[in-house]
C-alpha positions in Angstrom: 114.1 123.0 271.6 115.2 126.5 270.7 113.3 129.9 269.9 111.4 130.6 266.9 113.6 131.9 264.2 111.0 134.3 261.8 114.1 135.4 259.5 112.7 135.4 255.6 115.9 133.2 254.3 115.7 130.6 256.8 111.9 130.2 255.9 113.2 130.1 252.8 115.6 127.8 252.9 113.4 125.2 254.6 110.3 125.8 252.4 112.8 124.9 249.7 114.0 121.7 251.1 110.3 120.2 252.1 109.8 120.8 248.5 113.2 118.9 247.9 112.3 116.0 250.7 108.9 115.7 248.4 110.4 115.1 245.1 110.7 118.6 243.5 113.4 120.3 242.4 115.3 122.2 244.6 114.8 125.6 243.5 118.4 127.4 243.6 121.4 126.1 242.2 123.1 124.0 244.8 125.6 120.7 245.1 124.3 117.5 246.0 127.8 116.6 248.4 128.8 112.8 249.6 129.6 113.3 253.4 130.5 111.1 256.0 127.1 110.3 257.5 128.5 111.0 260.9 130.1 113.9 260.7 129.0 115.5 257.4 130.3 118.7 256.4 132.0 119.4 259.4 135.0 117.7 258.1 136.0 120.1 255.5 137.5 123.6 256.0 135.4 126.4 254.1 138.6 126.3 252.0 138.2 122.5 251.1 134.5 123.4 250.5 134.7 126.4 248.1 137.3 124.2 246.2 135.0 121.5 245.6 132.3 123.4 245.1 130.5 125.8 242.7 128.4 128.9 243.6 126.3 131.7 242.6 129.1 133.6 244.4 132.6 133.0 246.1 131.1 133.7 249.8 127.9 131.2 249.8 127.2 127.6 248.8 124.3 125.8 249.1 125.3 121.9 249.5 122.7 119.2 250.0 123.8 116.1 252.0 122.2 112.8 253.2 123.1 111.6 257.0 121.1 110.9 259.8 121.5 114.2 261.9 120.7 112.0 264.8 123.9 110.4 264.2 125.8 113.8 264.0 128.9 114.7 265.7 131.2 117.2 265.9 134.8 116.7 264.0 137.9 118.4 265.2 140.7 116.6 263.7 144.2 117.2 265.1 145.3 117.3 261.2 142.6 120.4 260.4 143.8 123.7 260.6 140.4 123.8 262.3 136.8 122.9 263.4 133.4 124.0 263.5 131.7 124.8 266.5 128.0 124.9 266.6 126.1 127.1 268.8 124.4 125.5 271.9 120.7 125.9 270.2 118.8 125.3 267.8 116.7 127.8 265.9 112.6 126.3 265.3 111.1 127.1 262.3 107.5 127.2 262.2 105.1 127.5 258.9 102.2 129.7 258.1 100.1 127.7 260.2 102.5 127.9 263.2 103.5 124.2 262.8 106.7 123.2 263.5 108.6 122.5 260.2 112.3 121.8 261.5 115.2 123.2 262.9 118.5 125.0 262.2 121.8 124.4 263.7 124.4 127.5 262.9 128.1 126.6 263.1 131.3 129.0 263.1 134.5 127.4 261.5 137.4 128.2 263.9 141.2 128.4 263.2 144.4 128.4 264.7 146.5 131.4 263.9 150.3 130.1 263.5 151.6 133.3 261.2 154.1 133.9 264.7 155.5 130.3 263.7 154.0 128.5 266.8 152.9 124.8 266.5 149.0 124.5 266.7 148.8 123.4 270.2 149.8 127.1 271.6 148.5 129.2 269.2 146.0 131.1 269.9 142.3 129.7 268.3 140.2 132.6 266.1 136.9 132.7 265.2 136.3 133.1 261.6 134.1 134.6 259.3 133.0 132.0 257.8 129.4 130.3 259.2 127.1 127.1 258.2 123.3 126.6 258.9 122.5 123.4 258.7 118.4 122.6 257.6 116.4 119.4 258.7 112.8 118.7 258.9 110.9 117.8 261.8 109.9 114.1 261.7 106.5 114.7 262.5 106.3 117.3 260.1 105.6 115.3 256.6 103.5 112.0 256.5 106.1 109.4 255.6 104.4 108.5 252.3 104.5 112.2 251.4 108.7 111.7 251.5 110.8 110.6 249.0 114.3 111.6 249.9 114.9 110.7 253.7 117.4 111.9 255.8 118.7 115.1 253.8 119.9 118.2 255.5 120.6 121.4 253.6 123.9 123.4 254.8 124.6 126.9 253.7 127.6 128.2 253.8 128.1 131.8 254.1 130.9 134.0 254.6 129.2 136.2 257.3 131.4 140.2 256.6 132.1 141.8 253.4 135.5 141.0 252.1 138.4 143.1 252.8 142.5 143.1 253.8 142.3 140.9 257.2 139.8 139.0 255.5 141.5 137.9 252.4 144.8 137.7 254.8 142.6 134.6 257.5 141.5 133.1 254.3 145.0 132.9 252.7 146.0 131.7 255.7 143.9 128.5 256.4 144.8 128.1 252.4 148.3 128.2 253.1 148.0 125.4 256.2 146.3 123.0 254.4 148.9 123.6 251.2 152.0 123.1 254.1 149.7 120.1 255.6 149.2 118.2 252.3 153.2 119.2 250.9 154.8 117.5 254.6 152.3 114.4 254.2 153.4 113.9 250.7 157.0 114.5 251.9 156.2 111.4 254.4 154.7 109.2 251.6 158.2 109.5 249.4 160.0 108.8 252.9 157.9 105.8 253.5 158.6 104.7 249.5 
């Protein structure tokens, strides 16, 4: 299944969403987000994301979705200036009584850098710095009368270094893709008119 992850947020975070999958309040401010229930938030950029979004801060969000994670697939559209690309495990977390709550899976957004005016298909691909963690509960972990929202998974989003120059230049840059995406598919609406 993974290793045991001890790290305080991600204890955190999943104490917080049992309380959530309960009935309470989720205690920080966070978007409930409609996602496709197969792919979920892998089909936005962190650009689409921070757009739609509100935050505490411009470098996390804290977005609660409902989709059966057994259902979920990775998205790489040929449109996207990108993907996400989730790391082969998946990190237990365990409660004070060392049983198993649930389990995180921590994705990197990818990118194609096309500033030397290549097409997508031979630029080179760069790893951003921009992650997610995605939350779920253990089914075993809850009796099922105990649960009144089913299926939700809490994603973080995080932009993993501090900001500076090279950062603010990668970020302008997946901006400025899906800004020349959307203008040339408007352009071929018109056309189509």
């Amino acid at each position: 299944m993974g290793k045991s992850n001890s790290h305080p947020m991600d204890k955190e975070m999943m104490n917080n969403l049992v309380k959530y999958v309960i009935g309470k309040p989720f205690p920080r401010k966070h978007i409930v987000m409609d996602v496709d229930d197969v792919y979920g938030i892998r089909v936005f950029s962190p650009s689409q994301i921070l757009e739609s979004t509100k935050g505490t801060n411009n470098n996390t969000r804290l977005l609660i979705t409902f989709q059966n994670r057994e259902n979920c697939k990775i998205f790489a559209s040929k449109e996207a200036p990108g993907f996400w690309k989730s790391t082969p495990k998946r990190k237990s977390i365990f409660d004070a009584n060392k049983r198993h709550i649930g389990n995180i899976k921590i994705s990197w957004y990818y990118y194609y850098n096309v500033d030397d005016g290549r097409d997508k298909s031979s630029s080179r691909l760069r790893k951003s710095e921009w992650q997610i963690r995605e939350y779920y509960l253990a089914s075993k972990y809850l009796p099922q009368s105990k649960v009144e929202r089913k299926n939700v998974l809490l994603t973080m989003m995080i932009k993993t270094k501090a900001a500076n120059n090279n950062n603010d230049k990668s970020d302008e840059k997946m901006q400025r893709i899906i800004f020349d995406k959307q203008e040339i598919l408007q352009s071929l609406q018109c056309l189509q008119l």
